[in-house]
C-alpha positions in Angstrom: 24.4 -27.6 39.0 27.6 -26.7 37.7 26.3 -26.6 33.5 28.0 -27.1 30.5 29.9 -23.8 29.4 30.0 -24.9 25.8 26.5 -25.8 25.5 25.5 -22.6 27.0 28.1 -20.7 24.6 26.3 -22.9 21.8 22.7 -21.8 22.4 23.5 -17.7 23.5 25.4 -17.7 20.1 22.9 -19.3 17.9 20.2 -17.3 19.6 21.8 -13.8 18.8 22.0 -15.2 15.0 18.6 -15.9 14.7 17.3 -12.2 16.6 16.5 -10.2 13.4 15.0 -13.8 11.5 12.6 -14.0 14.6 11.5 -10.4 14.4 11.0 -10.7 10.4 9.2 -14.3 10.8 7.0 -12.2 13.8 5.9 -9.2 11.9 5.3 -11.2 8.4 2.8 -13.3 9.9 -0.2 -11.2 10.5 -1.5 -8.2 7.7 -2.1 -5.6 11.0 1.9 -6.9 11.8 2.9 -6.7 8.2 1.3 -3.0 8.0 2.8 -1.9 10.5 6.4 -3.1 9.8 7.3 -1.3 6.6 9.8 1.5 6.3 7.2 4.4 6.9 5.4 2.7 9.4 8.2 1.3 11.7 10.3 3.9 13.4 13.8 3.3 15.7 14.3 5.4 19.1 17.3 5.4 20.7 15.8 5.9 23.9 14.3 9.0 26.5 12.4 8.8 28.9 8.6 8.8 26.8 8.1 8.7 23.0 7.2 11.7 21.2 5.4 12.0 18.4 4.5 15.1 17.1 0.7 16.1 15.9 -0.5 18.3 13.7 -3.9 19.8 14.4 -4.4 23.4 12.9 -3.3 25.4 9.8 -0.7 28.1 9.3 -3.0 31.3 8.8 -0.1 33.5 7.4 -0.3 31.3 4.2 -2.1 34.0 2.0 -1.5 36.2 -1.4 -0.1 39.7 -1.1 1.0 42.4 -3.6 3.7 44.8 -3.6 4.6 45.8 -0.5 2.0 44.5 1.4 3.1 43.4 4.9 3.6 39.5 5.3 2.1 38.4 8.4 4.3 37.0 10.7 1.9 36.2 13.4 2.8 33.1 15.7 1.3 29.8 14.9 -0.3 27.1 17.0 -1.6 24.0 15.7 1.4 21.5 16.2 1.5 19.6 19.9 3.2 16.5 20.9 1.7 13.0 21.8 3.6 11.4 24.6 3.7 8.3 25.0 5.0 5.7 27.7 7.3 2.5 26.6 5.8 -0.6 26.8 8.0 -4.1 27.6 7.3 -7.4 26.4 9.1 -10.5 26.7 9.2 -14.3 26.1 11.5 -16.7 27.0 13.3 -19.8 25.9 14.0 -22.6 28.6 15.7 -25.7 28.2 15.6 -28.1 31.2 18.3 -30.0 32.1 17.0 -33.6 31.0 16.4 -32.1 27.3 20.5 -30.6 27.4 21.6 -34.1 28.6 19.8 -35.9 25.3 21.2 -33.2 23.1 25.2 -33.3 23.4 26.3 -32.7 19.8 26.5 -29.4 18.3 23.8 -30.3 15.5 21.5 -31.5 18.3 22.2 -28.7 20.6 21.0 -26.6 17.3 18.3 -28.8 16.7 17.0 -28.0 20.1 17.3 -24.7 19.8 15.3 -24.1 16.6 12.3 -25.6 17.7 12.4 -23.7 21.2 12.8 -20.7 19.3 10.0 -21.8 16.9 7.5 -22.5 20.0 8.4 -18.7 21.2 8.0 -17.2 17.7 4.8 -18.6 17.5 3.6 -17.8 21.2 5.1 -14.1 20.6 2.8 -13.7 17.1 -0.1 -14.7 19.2 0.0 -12.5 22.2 1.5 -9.6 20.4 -1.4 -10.1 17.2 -4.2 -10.3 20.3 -2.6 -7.5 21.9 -2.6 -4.5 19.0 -6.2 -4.9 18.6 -7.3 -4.8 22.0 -7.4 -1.2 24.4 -3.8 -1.2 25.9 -5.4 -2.3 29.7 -4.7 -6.2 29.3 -2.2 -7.3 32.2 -2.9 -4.7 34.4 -2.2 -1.6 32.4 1.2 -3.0 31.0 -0.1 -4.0 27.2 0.8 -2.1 24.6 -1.5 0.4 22.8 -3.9 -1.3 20.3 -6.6 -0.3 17.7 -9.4 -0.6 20.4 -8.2 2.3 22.0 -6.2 4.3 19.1 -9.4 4.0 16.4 -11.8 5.6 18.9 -14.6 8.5 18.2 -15.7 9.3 21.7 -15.1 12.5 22.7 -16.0 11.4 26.3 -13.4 11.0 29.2 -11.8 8.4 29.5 -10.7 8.4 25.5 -7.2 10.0 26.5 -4.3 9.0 23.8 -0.9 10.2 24.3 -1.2 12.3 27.1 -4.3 14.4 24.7 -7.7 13.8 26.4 -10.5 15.4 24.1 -12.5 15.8 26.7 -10.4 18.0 28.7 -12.5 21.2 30.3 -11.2 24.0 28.2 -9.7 22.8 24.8 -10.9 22.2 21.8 -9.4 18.5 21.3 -12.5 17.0 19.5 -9.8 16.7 16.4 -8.6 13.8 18.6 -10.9 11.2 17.6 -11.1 9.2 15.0 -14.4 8.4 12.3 -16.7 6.4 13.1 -19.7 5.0 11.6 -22.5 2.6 13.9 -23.8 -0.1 11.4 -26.6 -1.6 13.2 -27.4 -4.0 10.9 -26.0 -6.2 7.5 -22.9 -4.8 6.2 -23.5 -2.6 2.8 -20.7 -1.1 0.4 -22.6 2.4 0.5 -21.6 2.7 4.7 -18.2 0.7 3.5 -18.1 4.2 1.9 -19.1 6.2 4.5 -16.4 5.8 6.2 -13.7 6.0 4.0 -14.8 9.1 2.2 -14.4 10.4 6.3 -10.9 9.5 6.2 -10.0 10.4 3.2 -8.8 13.9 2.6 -7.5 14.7 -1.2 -5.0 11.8 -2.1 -4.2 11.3 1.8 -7.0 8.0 2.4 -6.9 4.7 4.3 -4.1 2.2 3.5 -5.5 -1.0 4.6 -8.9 -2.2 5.5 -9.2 -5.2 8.7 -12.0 -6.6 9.5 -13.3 -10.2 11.0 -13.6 -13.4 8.3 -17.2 -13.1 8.6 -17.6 -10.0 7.2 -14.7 -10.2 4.9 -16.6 -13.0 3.2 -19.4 -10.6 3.3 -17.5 -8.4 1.7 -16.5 -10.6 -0.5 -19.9 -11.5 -1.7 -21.0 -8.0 -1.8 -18.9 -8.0 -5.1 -19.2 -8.5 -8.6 -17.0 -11.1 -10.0 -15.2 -9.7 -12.3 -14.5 -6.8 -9.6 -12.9 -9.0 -6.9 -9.3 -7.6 -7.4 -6.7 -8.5 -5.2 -3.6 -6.0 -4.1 -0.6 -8.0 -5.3 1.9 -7.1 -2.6 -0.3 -8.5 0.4 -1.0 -11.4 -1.7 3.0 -11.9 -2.0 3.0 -11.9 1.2 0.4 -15.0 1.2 -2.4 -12.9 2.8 -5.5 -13.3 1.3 -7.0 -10.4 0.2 -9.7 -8.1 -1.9 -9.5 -4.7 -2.8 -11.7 -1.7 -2.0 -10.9 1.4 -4.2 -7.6 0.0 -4.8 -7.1 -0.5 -0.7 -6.3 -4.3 0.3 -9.1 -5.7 2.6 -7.9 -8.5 4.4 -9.1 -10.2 8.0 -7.7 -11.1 11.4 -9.4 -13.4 13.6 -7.8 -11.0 16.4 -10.1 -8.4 15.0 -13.4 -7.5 17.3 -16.4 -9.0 16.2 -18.9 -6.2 13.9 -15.8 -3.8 13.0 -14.4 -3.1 10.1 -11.0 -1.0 10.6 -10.1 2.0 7.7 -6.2 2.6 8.8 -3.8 4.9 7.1 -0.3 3.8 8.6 0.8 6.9 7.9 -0.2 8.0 10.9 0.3 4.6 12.6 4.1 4.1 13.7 4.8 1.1 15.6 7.9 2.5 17.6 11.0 0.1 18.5 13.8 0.6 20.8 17.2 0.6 19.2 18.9 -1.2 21.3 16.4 -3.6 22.5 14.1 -4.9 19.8 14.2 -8.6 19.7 17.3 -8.9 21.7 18.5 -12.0 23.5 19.8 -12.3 27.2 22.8 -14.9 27.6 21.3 -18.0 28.5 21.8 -18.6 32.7 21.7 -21.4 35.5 19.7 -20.5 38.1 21.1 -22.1 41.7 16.9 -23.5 41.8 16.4 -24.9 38.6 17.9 -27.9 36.5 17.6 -25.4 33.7 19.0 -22.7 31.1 17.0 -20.0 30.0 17.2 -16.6 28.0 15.2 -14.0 27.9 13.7 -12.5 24.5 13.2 -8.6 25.1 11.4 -5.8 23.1 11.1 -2.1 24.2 8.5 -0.2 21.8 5.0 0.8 21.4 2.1 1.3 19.3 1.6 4.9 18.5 -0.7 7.5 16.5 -0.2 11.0 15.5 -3.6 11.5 13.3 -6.7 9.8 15.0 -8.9 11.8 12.7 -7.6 9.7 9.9 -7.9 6.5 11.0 -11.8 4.9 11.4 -14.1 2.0 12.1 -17.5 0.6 11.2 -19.2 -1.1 14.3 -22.3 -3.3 14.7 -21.5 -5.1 11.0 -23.2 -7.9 10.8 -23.0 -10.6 7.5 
């Protein structure tokens, strides 16, 4: 099938315009998505060949008083390492058969056409990714991105390896690897709600956003005073709904894992984009087999941690 050059010009063009609408419609739609997409949380590499993200885990011991002439120590410090980690792919993409471009032939049709395909794929790409950062990075064979499952974990066993770190590796001392964790057991209370984020918290550095399931948001919910259900203002702007736990939004996901409750400071979160390929369109093409044009919708990036110990979860919650 030879194709229409025009109406293939039409849709690649119209595509690329609506690249950086599709990414903003993506990460609005879900509060992990909307966490992770601010200015401190989202970062832009322009490539290599694994992302590093550097991790503090001791303290500089030549920070002390002196008089006079006392010698300053200048003694060698450890206590900052690197977490590597590997690029992750994902894709979607936007066909349009041949039957559909012969009932579209105007430009406003051909348009037309192309917003609701692109609607189908924003929706399909919220889904998947949403499902994907709060599972343990081994969905579809090993190729899913890194999700809370395994970055929020406290075992210190093998097997809990993030980054190229194990904290079970023979020799270290890389228990500082793992995050807090508290085992509920039982009906969810405000006094293990605390728990946890007293764990997390050090000085002014605490948890930024609290996920957890609708059940035991409502839970939550109910576990509060009336006239203390605040809400935090910018996630409801954002049409999330939302309460407030020492002045923390608290908001659900039906993606989150049934009995936790996540403590997150996105901080320490970065959700990691490539600079060239975030969101970016293919032309659309003819394959010689297909009565059909399609593009390709490509993101190089990945999920990534560089303080575990912050970060935290209640498990076992029940309402």
């Amino acid at each position: 099938m030879a194709g229409n050059t025009a109406f293939d010009e039409i849709l690649s063009t119209t595509l690329k315009n609506y690249e950086t609408q599709l990414a903003d419609n993506v990460f609005t739609a879900r509060p992990l998505f909307y966490a992770l997409s601010n200015q401190q949380t989202m970062r832009t590499v322009g490539g290599g060949a694994k992302i590093v993200v550097p991790v503090l885990y001791g303290k500089n011991g030549t920070a002390k008083s002196y008089s006079g002439l006392d010698p300053i120590d200048v003694t060698a410090q450890t206590g900052i390492s690197a977490a590597e980690y590997n690029w992750g792919q994902f894709a979607a993409t936007v066909t349009i058969n041949g039957l559909q471009e012969a009932q579209n032939n105007s430009t406003e049709q051909i348009i037309d056409l192309l917003e609701s395909k692109i609607f189908q794929t924003q929706e399909s790409i919220i889904e998947s990714m949403n499902a994907m950062f709060f599972a343990d990075g081994t969905g579809n064979g090993g190729k899913d991105w890194n999700g809370l499952t395994n970055i929020v974990n406290h075992s210190t066993a093998a097997g809990n390896a993030l980054g190229g770190i194990d904290p079970a590796a023979a020799g270290t001392a890389n228990d500082w690897w793992t995050s807090q964790h508290h085992a509920q057991g039982g009906v969810l209370t405000l006094a293990k709600m605390g728990e946890i984020y007293n764990k997390c918290s050090v000085g002014n550095d605490q948890p930024t956003i609290i996920i957890t399931t609708r059940a035991l948001y409502e839970k939550y919910e109910n576990l509060l005073q009336p006239q203390l259900r605040y809400t935090d203002t910018k996630m409801a702007d954002a049409s999330f709904q939302n309460l407030v736990y020492r002045a923390v939004p608290v908001t659900y996901d039906d993606d989150c894992t049934a009995g936790r409750i996540y403590f997150l400071n996105t901080k320490y979160l970065q959700l990691v984009r490539h600079a060239d390929t975030w969101f970016q369109s293919t032309p659309f093409v003819r394959p010689h087999t297909l009565d059909a044009v399609f593009s390709q919708i490509l993101c190089y990036g990945q999920l990534t941690c560089s303080n575990r110990a912050r970060q935290g979860y209640i498990s076992g919650a029940t309402a």
